[in-house]
C-alpha positions as CSV (number, residue, x, y, z in Angstrom):
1,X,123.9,128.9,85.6
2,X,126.2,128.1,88.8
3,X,126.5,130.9,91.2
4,X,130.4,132.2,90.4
5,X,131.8,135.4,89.1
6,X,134.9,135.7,87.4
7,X,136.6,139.0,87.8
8,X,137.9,141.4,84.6
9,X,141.6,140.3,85.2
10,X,140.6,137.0,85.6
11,X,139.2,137.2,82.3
12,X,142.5,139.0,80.5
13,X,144.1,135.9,81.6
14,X,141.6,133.2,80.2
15,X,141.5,135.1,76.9
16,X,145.3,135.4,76.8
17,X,145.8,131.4,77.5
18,X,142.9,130.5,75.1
19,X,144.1,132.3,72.5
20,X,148.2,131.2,72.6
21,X,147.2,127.5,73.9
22,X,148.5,125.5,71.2
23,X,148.4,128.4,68.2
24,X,151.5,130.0,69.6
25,X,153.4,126.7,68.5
26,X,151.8,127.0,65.0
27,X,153.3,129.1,61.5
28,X,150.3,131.4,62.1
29,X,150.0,133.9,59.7
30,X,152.5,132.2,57.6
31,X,151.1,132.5,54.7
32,X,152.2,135.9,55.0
33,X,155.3,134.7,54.5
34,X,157.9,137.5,55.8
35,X,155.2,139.2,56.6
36,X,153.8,136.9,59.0
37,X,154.2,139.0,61.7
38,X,152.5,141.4,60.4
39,X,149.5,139.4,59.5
40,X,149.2,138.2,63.2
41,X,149.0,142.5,64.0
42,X,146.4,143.0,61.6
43,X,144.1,140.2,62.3
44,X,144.1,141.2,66.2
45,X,143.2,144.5,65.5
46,X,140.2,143.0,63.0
47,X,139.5,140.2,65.5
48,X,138.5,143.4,68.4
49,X,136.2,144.3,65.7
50,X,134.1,141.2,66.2
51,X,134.3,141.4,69.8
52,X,133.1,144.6,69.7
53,X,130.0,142.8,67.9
54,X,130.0,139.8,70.8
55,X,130.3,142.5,73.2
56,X,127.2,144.5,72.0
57,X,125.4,141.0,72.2
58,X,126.0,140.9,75.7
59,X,124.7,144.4,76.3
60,X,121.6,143.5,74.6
61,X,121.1,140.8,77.0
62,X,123.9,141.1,79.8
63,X,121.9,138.3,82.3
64,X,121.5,135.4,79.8
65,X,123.9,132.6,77.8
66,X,123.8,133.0,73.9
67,X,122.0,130.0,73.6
68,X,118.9,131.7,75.8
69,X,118.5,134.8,73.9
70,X,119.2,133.2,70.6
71,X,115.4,131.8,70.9
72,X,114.3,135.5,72.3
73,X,115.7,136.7,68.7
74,X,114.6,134.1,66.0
75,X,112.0,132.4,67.9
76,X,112.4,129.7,70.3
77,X,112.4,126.3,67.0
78,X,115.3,128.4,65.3
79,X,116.7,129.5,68.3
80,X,117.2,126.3,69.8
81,X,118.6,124.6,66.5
82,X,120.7,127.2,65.8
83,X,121.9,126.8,69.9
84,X,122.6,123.6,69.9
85,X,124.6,123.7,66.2
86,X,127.1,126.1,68.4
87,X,126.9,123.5,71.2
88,X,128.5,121.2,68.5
89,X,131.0,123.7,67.2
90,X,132.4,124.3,70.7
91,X,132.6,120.3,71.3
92,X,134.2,119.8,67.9
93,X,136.9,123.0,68.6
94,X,137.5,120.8,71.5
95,X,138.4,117.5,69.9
96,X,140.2,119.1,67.2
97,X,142.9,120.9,69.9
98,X,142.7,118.0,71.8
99,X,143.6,115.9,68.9
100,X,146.7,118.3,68.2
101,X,148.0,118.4,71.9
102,X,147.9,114.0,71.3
103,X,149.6,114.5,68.3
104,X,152.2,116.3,69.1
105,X,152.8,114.6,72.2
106,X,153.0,111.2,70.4
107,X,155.4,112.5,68.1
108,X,157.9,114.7,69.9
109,X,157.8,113.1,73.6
110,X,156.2,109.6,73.9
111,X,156.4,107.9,70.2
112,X,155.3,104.3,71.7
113,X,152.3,105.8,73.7
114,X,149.0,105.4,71.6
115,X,147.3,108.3,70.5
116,X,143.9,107.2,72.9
117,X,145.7,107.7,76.4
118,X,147.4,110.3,75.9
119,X,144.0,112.3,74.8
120,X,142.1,110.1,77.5
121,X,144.7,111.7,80.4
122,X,144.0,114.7,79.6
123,X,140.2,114.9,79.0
124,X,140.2,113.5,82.5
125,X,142.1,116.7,84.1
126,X,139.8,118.9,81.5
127,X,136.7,117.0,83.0
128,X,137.6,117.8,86.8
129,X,138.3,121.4,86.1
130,X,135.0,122.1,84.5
131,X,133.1,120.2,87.3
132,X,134.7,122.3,89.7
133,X,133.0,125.4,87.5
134,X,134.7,128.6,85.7
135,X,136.2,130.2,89.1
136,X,138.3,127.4,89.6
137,X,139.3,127.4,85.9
138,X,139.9,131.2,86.2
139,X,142.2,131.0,89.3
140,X,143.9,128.3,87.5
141,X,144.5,130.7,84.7
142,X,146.1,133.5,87.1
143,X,148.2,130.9,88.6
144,X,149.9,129.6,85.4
145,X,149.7,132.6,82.7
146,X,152.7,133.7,84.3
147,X,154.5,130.7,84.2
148,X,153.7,130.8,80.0
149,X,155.2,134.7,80.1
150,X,158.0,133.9,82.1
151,X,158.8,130.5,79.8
152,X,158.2,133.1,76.4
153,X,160.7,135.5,77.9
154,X,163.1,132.6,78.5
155,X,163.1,131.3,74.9
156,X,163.2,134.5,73.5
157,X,166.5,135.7,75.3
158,X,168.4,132.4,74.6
159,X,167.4,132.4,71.3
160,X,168.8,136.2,71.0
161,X,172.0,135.4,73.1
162,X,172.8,132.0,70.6
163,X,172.9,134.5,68.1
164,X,170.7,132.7,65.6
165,X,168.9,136.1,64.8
166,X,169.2,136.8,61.0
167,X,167.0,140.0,60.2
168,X,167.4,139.9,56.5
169,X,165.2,136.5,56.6
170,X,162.7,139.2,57.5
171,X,163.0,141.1,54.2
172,X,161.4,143.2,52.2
173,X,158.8,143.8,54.6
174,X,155.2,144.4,52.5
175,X,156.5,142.9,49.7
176,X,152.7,141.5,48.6
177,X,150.3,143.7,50.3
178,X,147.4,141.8,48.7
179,X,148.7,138.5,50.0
180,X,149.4,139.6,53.3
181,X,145.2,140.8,53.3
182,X,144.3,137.6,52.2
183,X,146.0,135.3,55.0
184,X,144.1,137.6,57.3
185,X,140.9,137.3,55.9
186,X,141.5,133.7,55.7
187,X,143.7,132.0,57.9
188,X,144.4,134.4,61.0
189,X,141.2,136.0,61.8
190,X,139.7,132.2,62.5
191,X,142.2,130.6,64.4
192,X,143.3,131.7,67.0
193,X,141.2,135.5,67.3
194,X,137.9,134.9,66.1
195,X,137.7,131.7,68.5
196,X,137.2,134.6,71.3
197,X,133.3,133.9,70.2
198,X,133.6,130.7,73.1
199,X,133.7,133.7,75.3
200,X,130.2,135.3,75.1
201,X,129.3,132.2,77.1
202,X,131.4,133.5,79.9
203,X,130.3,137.1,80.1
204,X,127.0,136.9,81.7
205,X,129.6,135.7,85.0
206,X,131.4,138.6,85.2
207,X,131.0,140.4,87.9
208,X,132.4,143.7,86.3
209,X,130.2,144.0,83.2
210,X,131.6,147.5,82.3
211,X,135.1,146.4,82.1
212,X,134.4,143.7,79.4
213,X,135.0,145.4,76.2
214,X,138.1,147.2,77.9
215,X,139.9,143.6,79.1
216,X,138.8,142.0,75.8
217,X,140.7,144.7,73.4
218,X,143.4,144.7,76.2
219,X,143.9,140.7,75.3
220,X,143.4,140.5,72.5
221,X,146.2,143.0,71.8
222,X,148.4,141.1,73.8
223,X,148.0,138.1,72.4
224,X,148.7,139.7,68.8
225,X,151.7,141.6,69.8
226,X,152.9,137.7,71.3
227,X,152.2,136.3,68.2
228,X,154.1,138.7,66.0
229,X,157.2,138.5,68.2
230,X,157.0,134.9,68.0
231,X,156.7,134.7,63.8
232,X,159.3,137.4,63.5
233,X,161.2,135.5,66.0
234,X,161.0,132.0,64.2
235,X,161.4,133.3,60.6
236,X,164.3,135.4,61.7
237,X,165.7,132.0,62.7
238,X,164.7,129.2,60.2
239,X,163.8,131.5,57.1
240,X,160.7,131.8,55.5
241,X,160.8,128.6,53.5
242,X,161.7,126.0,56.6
243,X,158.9,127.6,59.0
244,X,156.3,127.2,56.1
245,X,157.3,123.7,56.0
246,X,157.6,123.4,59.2
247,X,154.7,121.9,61.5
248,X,156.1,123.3,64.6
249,X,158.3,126.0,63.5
250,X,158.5,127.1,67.5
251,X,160.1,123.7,68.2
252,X,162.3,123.8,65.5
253,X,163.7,127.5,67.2
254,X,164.2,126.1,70.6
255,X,165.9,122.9,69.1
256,X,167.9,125.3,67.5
257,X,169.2,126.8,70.9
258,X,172.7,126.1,71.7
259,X,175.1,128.0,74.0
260,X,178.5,127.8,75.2
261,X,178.0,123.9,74.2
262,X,176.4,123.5,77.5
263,X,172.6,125.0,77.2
264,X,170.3,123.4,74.8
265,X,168.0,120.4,74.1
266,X,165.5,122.7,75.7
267,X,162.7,120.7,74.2
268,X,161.1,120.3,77.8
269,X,159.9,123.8,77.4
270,X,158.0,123.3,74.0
271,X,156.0,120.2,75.9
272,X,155.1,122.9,78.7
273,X,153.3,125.6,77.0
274,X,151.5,123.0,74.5
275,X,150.2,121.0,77.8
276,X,149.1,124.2,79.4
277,X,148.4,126.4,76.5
278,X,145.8,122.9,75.0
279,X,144.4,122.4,78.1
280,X,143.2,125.6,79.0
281,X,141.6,125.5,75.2
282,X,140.0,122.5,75.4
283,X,138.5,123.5,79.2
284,X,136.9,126.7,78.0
285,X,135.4,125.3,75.0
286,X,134.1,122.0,77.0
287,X,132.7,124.2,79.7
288,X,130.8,126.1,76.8
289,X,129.7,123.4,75.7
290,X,128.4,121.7,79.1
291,X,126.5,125.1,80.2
292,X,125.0,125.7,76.7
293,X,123.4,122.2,76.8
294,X,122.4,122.7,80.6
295,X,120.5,125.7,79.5
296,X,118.9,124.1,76.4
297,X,118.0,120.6,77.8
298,X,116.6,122.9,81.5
299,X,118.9,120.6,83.3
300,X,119.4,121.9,86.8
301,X,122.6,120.7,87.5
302,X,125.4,121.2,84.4
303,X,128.2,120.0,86.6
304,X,126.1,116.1,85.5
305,X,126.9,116.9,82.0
306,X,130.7,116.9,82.3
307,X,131.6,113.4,82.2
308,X,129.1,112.3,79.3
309,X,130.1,115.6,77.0
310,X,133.9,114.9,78.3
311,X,133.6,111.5,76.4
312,X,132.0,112.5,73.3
313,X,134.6,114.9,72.7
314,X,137.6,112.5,73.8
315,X,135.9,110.1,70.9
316,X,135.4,112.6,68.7
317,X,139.4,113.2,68.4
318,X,140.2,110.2,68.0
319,X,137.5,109.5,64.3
320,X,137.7,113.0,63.0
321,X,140.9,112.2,60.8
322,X,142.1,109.1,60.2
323,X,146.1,110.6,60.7
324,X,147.4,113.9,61.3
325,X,148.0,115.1,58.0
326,X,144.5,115.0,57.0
327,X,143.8,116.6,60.4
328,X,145.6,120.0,59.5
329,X,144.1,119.9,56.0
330,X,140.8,119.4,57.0
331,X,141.6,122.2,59.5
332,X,142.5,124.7,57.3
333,X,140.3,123.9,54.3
334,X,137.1,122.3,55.4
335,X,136.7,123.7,59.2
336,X,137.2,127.6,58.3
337,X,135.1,127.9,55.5
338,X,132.5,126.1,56.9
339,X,132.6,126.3,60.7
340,X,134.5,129.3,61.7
341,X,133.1,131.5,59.4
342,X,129.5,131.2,59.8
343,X,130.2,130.7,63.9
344,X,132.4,133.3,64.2
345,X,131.3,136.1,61.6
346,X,128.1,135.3,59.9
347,X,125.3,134.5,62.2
348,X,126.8,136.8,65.2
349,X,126.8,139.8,63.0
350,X,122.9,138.4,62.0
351,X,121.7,138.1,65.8
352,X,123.4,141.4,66.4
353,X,121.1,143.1,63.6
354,X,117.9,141.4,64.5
355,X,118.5,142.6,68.2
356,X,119.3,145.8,67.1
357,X,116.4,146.2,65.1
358,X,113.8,144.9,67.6
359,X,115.1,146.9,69.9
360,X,114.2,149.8,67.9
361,X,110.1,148.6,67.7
362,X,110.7,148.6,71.2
């Protein structure tokens, strides 16, 4: 591990950006459908139950990456196959958000600029940060989290003074209890909450260990109370029906923003929170990634592995879907059954009860 400690605030803010990055442009939770706001509430407060599972994890072994004590646990043959399998999960996480940043770019700002250097731009910038190590990714994060807030605040005032607020789209509110359960279960609690896993490889650098499970409930609440403002916000809008249908229902809002026939085409501001909302993603999972396989190959210097890992990823986005349609449905059919909920859920609540129970002997 390099020698850097990242404060408890610093933290708040990584978790924060991580988990809006490029989700807070997504319908999440909208299969919900007026409840969608709702959903996001309910699958923040279950997503702090899983961090309260990564966080015990850590107090097992507070000192060590997960991919060091995960061969102390099951033995050092399953430990390091099981290591490097979440080595690949972070690096494919990676690909797949930058993939969305390229295609969203491509289609909404620069329609004659292929997809490979607009994802090759910003893999470069990702590279650099993680070379420089986490406290220079963390001190980014403090710098620009507040200009996300302050550009969340913006959209949400002009939206309310265009008057394009319609409550009723909002109504009945629990009309389908049972569906709203489901979409938790199996659409929110993966993407974005239970993604918070990428953090465990971040804890043993904090130089407030106490603090952890206070500043990750802290975000984590945050981030669900932003993402229910934002669904009630864009429903309220477009209606239930046009965000569902919608790609990027958030877009669709600001587009939407007009007033006194002199403010709107506020477009810019969409392009600014998925650039810095993506590449914050895509830098925490690639520095997982770089200091998981640093541990497990005993290579002495990680900061080596950034360029080669940075280009494995940047070619993994481009052949993981042949178009962007088959993208999002391989997303949310393929990728959450069998990635996110085995990564996420299955095999931390496992490690957890093995250390648990050898402890115990002990």
């Amino acid at each position: 591990m390099e020698k850097a400690r990242v404060g408890s605030s610093q933290l708040f803010v990584l978790i924060i950006l991580f988990q809006l990055s490029n989700s807070f442009l997504l319908p999440v939770g909208i299969g919900g459908k007026h409840d969608a706001w709702l959903v996001n509430l309910i699958a923040a407060i279950v997503s702090m139950v899983l961090f309260f599972v990564y966080h015990a994890l850590y107090q097992y072994y507070p000192k060590i990456l997960p991919t060091e004590y995960m061969e102390k646990l099951i033995g050092k043959f399953f430990g390091r196959i099981l290591a490097f399998l979440y080595i690949l999960y972070f690096m494919m996480n990676a690909s797949r958000v930058l993939r969305d940043i390229g295609e969203t770019m491509l289609t909404f700002a620069y329609p004659e600029t292929p997809l490979f250097v607009l994802s090759t731009i910003l893999i470069l910038v990702v590279i650099y940060t993680v070379f420089k190590g986490i406290e220079v990714i963390a001190r980014a994060g403090e710098l620009l989290v507040v200009l996300l807030f302050l550009l969340f605040i913006s959209v949400l005032l002009l939206v309310v003074l265009s008057g394009l607020i319609d409550i009723s789209n909002l109504q009945p509110v629990l009309e389908d209890p049972t569906n709203v359960v489901k979409t938790v279960f199996t659409e929110t609690l993966y993407v974005p909450f239970g993604e918070i896993v990428i953090f465990t490889m971040i804890f043993p650098y904090l130089n407030q260990p106490k603090k952890v499970k206070k500043t990750g409930v802290l975000a984590i609440g945050v981030t669900g109370i932003v993402f229910a403002v934002s669904m009630a916000l864009t429903i309220s809008v477009l209606g239930v029906q046009l965000t569902s249908r919608s790609h990027f229902p958030m877009l669709t809002t600001i587009q939407s923003i007009q007033i006194a026939n002199f403010l709107e085409r506020l477009d810019v501001l969409f392009i600014i929170v998925l650039v810095i909302g993506g590449f914050f993603k895509v830098t925490v999972y690639t520095y997982g990634a770089v200091i998981g396989t640093a541990k497990l190959f005993n290579i002495k210097e990680p900061s080596k592995l950034t360029y080669p890992l940075g280009i494995v990823i940047l070619l993994i986005s481009m052949i993981i879907a042949s178009n962007y349609s088959e993208h999002i449905h391989e997303g949310l059919h393929v990728v959450s059954l069998y990635a996110h909920l085995p990564f996420q859920i299955i095999f931390p609540i496992l490690l957890l009860l093995i250390a648990f129970v050898k402890s115990k002997k002990k």
